[in-house]
N, C-alpha and C positions, 0 to 999 in steps of 0.2 A: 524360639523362646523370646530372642529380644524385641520381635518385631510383635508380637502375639502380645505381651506384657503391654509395649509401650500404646500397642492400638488400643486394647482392652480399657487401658485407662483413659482414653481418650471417648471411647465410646460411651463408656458410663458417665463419663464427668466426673472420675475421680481423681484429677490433677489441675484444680483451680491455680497451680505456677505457670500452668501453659500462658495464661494469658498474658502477663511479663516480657514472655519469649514472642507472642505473637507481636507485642508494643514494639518490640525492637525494629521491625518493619511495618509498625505504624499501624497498626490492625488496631480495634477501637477494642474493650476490654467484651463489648455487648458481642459485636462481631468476632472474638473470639470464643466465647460459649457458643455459638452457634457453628463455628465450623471442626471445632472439637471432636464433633463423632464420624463427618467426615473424613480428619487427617485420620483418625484412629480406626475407620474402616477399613483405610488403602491399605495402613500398616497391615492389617490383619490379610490380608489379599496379600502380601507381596510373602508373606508370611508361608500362606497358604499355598502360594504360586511356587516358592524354593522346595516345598516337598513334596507335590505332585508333575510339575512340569518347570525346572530351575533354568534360567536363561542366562547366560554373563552379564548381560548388558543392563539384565535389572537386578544383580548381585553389586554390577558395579556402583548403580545406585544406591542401593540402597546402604552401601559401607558409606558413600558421598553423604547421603540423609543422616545417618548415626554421626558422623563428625560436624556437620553442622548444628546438628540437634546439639550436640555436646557445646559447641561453638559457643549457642545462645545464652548460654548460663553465665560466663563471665562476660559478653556483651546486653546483659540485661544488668547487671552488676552485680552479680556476685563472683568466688572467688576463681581463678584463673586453674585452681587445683582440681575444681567441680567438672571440667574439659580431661585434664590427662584422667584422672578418676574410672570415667567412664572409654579408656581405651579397650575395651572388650567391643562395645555400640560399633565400632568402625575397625578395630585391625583385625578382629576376629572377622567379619565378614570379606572385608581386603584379603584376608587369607583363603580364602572361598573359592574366592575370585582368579586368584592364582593357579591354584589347584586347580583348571581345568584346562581344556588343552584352549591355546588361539590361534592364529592364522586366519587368514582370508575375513571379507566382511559378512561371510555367511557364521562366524563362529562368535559372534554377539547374539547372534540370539539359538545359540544352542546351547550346551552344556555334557562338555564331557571329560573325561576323568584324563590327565595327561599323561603322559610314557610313563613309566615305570619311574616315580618317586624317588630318586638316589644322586650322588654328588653333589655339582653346585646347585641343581633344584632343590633337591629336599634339605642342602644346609640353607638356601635364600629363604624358603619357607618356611624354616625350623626358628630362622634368626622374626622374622614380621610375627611370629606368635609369641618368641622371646619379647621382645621390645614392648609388645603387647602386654603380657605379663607383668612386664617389669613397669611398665607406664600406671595400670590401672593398681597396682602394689605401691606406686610410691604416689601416687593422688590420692588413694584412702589412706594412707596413713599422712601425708602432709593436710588433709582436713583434717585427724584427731590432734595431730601435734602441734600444728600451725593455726588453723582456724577455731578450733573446738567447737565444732557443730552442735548445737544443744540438741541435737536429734539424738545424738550418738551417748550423751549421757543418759537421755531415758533410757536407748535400747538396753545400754551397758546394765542400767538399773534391776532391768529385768534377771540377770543375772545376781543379782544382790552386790556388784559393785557398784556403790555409793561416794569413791572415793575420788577426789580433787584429780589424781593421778592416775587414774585410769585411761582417760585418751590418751593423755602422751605416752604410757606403757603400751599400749596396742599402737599408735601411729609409730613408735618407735621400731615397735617389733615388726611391721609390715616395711619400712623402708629401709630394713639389716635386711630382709626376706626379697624385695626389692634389687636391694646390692648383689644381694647373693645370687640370685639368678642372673643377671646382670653379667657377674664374673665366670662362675661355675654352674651350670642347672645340671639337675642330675636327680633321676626318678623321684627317687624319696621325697628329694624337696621338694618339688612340682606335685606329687601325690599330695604331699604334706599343704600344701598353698592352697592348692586343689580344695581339699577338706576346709582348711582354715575360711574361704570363701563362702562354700556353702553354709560353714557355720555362723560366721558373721554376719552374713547375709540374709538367714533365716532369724535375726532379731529384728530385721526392720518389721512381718507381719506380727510379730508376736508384741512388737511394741504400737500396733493399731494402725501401721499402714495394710494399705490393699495387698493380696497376695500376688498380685499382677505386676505391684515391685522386685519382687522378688523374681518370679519367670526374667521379668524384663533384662533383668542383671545375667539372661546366659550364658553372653558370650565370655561374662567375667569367669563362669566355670569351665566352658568349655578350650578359652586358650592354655591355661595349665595342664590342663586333661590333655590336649590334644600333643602339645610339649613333649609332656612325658612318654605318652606311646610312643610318637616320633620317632625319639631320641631312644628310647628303650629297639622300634624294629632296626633305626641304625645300628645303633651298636649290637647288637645280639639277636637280627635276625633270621639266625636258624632258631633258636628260643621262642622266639615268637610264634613261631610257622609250628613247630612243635604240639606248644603250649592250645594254639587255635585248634591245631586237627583233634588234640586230646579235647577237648573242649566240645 
Protein backbone atom coordinates (compact mmCIF):
# COMPACT_ATOMS: atom_id res chain seq x y z
CA UNK A 1 0.00 0.00 0.00
CA UNK A 2 2.65 2.38 0.98
CA UNK A 3 4.82 1.95 -1.95
CA UNK A 4 1.78 1.65 -4.52
CA UNK A 5 0.23 5.00 -2.93
CA UNK A 6 3.51 6.94 -2.96
CA UNK A 7 4.36 5.70 -6.80
CA UNK A 8 0.93 6.33 -7.87
CA UNK A 9 1.40 9.86 -6.97
CA UNK A 10 4.29 10.25 -8.43
CA UNK A 11 3.21 8.74 -11.69
CA UNK A 12 0.43 11.05 -12.26
CA UNK A 13 1.90 14.15 -10.92
CA UNK A 14 -0.22 14.35 -8.26
CA UNK A 15 2.42 15.51 -5.54
CA UNK A 16 3.93 18.95 -7.01
CA UNK A 17 5.78 18.91 -2.91
CA UNK A 18 8.17 16.43 -4.41
CA UNK A 19 9.80 18.94 -5.95
CA UNK A 20 11.13 20.74 -2.54
CA UNK A 21 12.32 17.29 -1.56
CA UNK A 22 14.02 16.79 -4.90
CA UNK A 23 15.84 20.74 -4.30
CA UNK A 24 17.21 19.36 -1.22
CA UNK A 25 19.78 17.49 -3.48
CA UNK A 26 19.93 20.17 -5.86
CA UNK A 27 17.65 18.76 -8.57
CA UNK A 28 16.13 21.85 -10.70
CA UNK A 29 12.29 22.07 -9.90
CA UNK A 30 11.92 21.45 -14.28
CA UNK A 31 14.14 18.31 -13.75
CA UNK A 32 11.97 17.34 -10.94
CA UNK A 33 8.67 17.08 -12.92
CA UNK A 34 10.25 15.11 -15.20
CA UNK A 35 11.73 12.33 -13.07
CA UNK A 36 8.44 12.21 -11.08
CA UNK A 37 7.00 9.21 -12.82
CA UNK A 38 10.02 7.64 -12.86
CA UNK A 39 10.71 7.55 -9.02
CA UNK A 40 6.93 6.66 -8.86
CA UNK A 41 7.30 3.80 -11.24
CA UNK A 42 10.14 1.99 -9.22
CA UNK A 43 7.83 2.58 -6.21
CA UNK A 44 5.12 0.75 -7.76
CA UNK A 45 7.74 -2.31 -9.03
CA UNK A 46 9.17 -2.82 -5.54
CA UNK A 47 5.57 -2.70 -4.52
CA UNK A 48 4.75 -5.28 -6.88
CA UNK A 49 7.95 -7.15 -6.48
CA UNK A 50 7.13 -7.66 -2.14
CA UNK A 51 3.82 -9.60 -3.37
CA UNK A 52 4.87 -11.69 -5.98
CA UNK A 53 8.55 -12.50 -5.56
CA UNK A 54 9.69 -10.53 -1.90
CA UNK A 55 13.63 -10.38 -1.46
CA UNK A 56 15.24 -9.06 2.08
CA UNK A 57 17.68 -7.06 0.37
CA UNK A 58 14.97 -4.96 -1.32
CA UNK A 59 12.62 -4.93 1.87
CA UNK A 60 15.74 -3.64 3.31
CA UNK A 61 15.62 -0.92 1.05
CA UNK A 62 12.95 0.01 0.61
CA UNK A 63 12.22 0.71 4.88
CA UNK A 64 15.98 2.85 4.05
CA UNK A 65 13.80 4.72 1.07
CA UNK A 66 10.53 5.47 3.41
CA UNK A 67 12.90 6.89 6.07
CA UNK A 68 14.57 9.00 3.94
CA UNK A 69 11.66 9.95 1.95
CA UNK A 70 10.28 10.94 5.54
CA UNK A 71 13.84 12.62 6.27
CA UNK A 72 13.28 15.17 3.22
CA UNK A 73 10.36 16.85 4.78
CA UNK A 74 12.11 18.57 7.73
CA UNK A 75 15.29 18.92 5.54
CA UNK A 76 13.31 20.87 2.85
CA UNK A 77 11.98 22.84 5.87
CA UNK A 78 9.21 21.97 7.26
CA UNK A 79 8.44 20.44 10.51
CA UNK A 80 10.61 17.85 12.16
CA UNK A 81 7.15 16.17 13.44
CA UNK A 82 6.27 15.55 9.36
CA UNK A 83 9.52 12.62 9.78
CA UNK A 84 8.20 10.74 13.11
CA UNK A 85 4.58 11.17 11.53
CA UNK A 86 5.30 9.07 8.93
CA UNK A 87 7.00 6.03 11.15
CA UNK A 88 4.54 3.53 9.46
CA UNK A 89 6.91 4.42 5.66
CA UNK A 90 9.90 2.77 7.42
CA UNK A 91 9.26 0.73 10.76
CA UNK A 92 6.48 -1.00 9.33
CA UNK A 93 8.53 -2.23 6.59
CA UNK A 94 11.86 -2.75 9.02
CA UNK A 95 9.49 -5.10 10.46
CA UNK A 96 9.26 -7.13 7.23
CA UNK A 97 12.57 -7.26 7.18
CA UNK A 98 12.96 -8.89 10.42
CA UNK A 99 10.47 -11.25 10.09
CA UNK A 100 12.17 -13.35 7.74
CA UNK A 101 14.86 -15.75 8.36
CA UNK A 102 18.99 -14.52 7.57
CA UNK A 103 22.08 -16.11 7.62
CA UNK A 104 24.50 -16.72 4.91
CA UNK A 105 24.88 -14.03 1.82
CA UNK A 106 22.52 -16.25 -0.19
CA UNK A 107 19.49 -14.88 2.25
CA UNK A 108 19.35 -11.21 0.77
CA UNK A 109 17.98 -12.02 -1.91
CA UNK A 110 15.50 -14.61 -0.66
CA UNK A 111 12.67 -14.35 1.47
CA UNK A 112 11.41 -16.54 3.98
CA UNK A 113 9.33 -16.83 6.96
CA UNK A 114 11.67 -17.44 10.41
CA UNK A 115 11.48 -20.29 13.16
CA UNK A 116 8.59 -20.21 14.88
CA UNK A 117 7.81 -16.48 16.12
CA UNK A 118 8.01 -16.71 20.14
CA UNK A 119 10.31 -15.36 22.92
CA UNK A 120 12.84 -12.81 22.47
CA UNK A 121 11.93 -12.84 18.59
CA UNK A 122 8.52 -12.22 18.60
CA UNK A 123 8.79 -9.67 21.91
CA UNK A 124 11.98 -7.70 19.49
CA UNK A 125 9.42 -7.53 16.90
CA UNK A 126 6.44 -6.95 18.80
CA UNK A 127 8.61 -3.91 20.60
CA UNK A 128 9.75 -2.20 16.29
CA UNK A 129 5.89 -2.17 15.64
CA UNK A 130 5.20 -0.79 19.12
CA UNK A 131 7.71 2.06 18.77
CA UNK A 132 6.22 2.22 15.47
CA UNK A 133 2.92 2.89 16.56
CA UNK A 134 3.81 5.03 19.05
CA UNK A 135 6.17 7.18 16.81
CA UNK A 136 3.63 7.67 13.94
CA UNK A 137 0.73 8.47 17.08
CA UNK A 138 2.72 11.07 18.62
CA UNK A 139 4.01 12.98 15.08
CA UNK A 140 0.18 13.31 13.96
CA UNK A 141 -1.01 14.46 16.93
CA UNK A 142 2.27 16.81 17.76
CA UNK A 143 1.22 18.43 14.00
CA UNK A 144 -2.50 19.04 15.30
CA UNK A 145 -1.30 20.37 18.61
CA UNK A 146 2.14 21.92 17.94
CA UNK A 147 2.11 22.87 14.38
CA UNK A 148 -1.70 23.11 13.37
CA UNK A 149 -1.44 22.11 9.83
CA UNK A 150 -4.19 24.06 8.00
CA UNK A 151 -4.87 20.80 6.02
CA UNK A 152 -6.20 19.23 9.15
CA UNK A 153 -8.68 22.16 9.80
CA UNK A 154 -10.39 21.62 6.47
CA UNK A 155 -10.30 17.85 6.85
CA UNK A 156 -11.70 18.38 10.46
CA UNK A 157 -14.22 20.70 8.60
CA UNK A 158 -15.64 18.05 6.81
CA UNK A 159 -16.76 16.68 9.79
CA UNK A 160 -18.66 19.85 10.83
CA UNK A 161 -15.97 20.76 13.26
CA UNK A 162 -15.40 24.40 12.70
CA UNK A 163 -13.96 24.91 16.07
CA UNK A 164 -10.56 26.89 17.08
CA UNK A 165 -10.05 23.57 19.35
CA UNK A 166 -10.32 20.88 17.41
CA UNK A 167 -6.55 20.18 16.61
CA UNK A 168 -5.37 20.47 19.74
CA UNK A 169 -8.49 17.98 21.11
CA UNK A 170 -7.48 15.33 18.44
CA UNK A 171 -3.46 16.03 18.66
CA UNK A 172 -3.99 15.71 22.27
CA UNK A 173 -6.00 12.66 22.23
CA UNK A 174 -3.53 10.79 19.66
CA UNK A 175 -0.39 11.57 22.07
CA UNK A 176 -2.43 10.05 25.57
CA UNK A 177 -3.14 7.12 22.85
CA UNK A 178 0.58 7.57 21.93
CA UNK A 179 1.65 7.30 25.74
CA UNK A 180 -0.61 4.58 26.19
CA UNK A 181 0.79 2.18 24.00
CA UNK A 182 4.06 3.27 24.81
CA UNK A 183 3.40 1.99 28.46
CA UNK A 184 0.63 -0.59 28.19
CA UNK A 185 -0.78 -1.91 24.55
CA UNK A 186 -3.28 -4.22 24.73
CA UNK A 187 -5.89 -5.49 22.02
CA UNK A 188 -8.53 -3.13 22.46
CA UNK A 189 -6.29 -0.24 22.22
CA UNK A 190 -4.40 -1.10 19.32
CA UNK A 191 -7.88 -2.34 17.66
CA UNK A 192 -9.13 1.02 18.89
CA UNK A 193 -5.92 3.17 17.13
CA UNK A 194 -6.23 0.83 14.45
CA UNK A 195 -9.81 2.10 13.61
CA UNK A 196 -9.06 5.66 14.77
CA UNK A 197 -6.33 5.72 11.72
CA UNK A 198 -8.30 4.52 9.12
CA UNK A 199 -10.83 6.97 10.23
CA UNK A 200 -8.68 9.93 10.36
CA UNK A 201 -7.08 9.14 7.57
CA UNK A 202 -10.00 8.58 5.33
CA UNK A 203 -10.68 12.68 5.68
CA UNK A 204 -7.64 13.56 3.78
CA UNK A 205 -9.66 12.03 0.20
CA UNK A 206 -12.76 13.21 1.34
CA UNK A 207 -11.13 16.65 1.91
CA UNK A 208 -9.93 16.66 -2.14
CA UNK A 209 -6.61 14.87 -1.76
CA UNK A 210 -5.86 11.94 -4.08
CA UNK A 211 -7.02 8.57 -2.75
CA UNK A 212 -3.32 7.35 -3.31
CA UNK A 213 -2.83 9.48 0.03
CA UNK A 214 -4.50 7.53 1.59
CA UNK A 215 -3.34 3.78 0.32
CA UNK A 216 0.08 5.51 0.79
CA UNK A 217 -0.44 5.89 4.73
CA UNK A 218 -0.63 1.74 5.02
CA UNK A 219 1.81 1.03 6.98
CA UNK A 220 0.20 3.56 9.43
CA UNK A 221 -2.72 0.90 9.57
CA UNK A 222 -0.98 -2.06 9.36
CA UNK A 223 1.48 -1.56 12.50
CA UNK A 224 -1.38 -1.33 15.11
CA UNK A 225 -3.15 -4.28 13.25
CA UNK A 226 -0.25 -6.29 13.19
CA UNK A 227 0.45 -5.29 17.18
CA UNK A 228 -2.57 -6.31 18.28
CA UNK A 229 -2.74 -9.82 16.55
CA UNK A 230 0.81 -10.27 17.90
CA UNK A 231 0.22 -9.62 21.23
CA UNK A 232 -3.34 -11.26 21.10
CA UNK A 233 -1.47 -15.05 19.54
CA UNK A 234 1.19 -14.25 22.46
CA UNK A 235 -0.89 -14.16 25.12
CA UNK A 236 -3.75 -16.46 24.23
CA UNK A 237 -2.47 -18.61 21.49
CA UNK A 238 -4.46 -21.53 21.95
CA UNK A 239 -7.50 -18.82 21.25
CA UNK A 240 -6.21 -17.97 18.34
CA UNK A 241 -5.55 -21.46 16.73
CA UNK A 242 -9.01 -22.18 17.95
CA UNK A 243 -10.69 -19.16 16.85
CA UNK A 244 -8.58 -19.71 13.02
CA UNK A 245 -9.68 -23.40 12.63
CA UNK A 246 -13.44 -22.30 13.48
CA UNK A 247 -12.98 -19.79 10.93
Amino acid sequence: MEFIGHGMLGVLHLAPAWANYFAVVGISKNTAFAWMPIVGAFDVTMALAVIFYPVRGVILWMAAWGLWTALLRPLAGESIWEAVERAGNYGTPLALFFLARGGGAGSWIKFRLSDPLEGAPLNRFCWLLRLSTVLLLAGHGALNLLVRKPVFSVQYSMLGLHFPWAEPLVGGLECVLALAVLIRPAFGLLAFVFAWKLATESLSPMAGSPIWVFIEHGGSYAAPLALALLLRWRDQPATVLVSLSAA
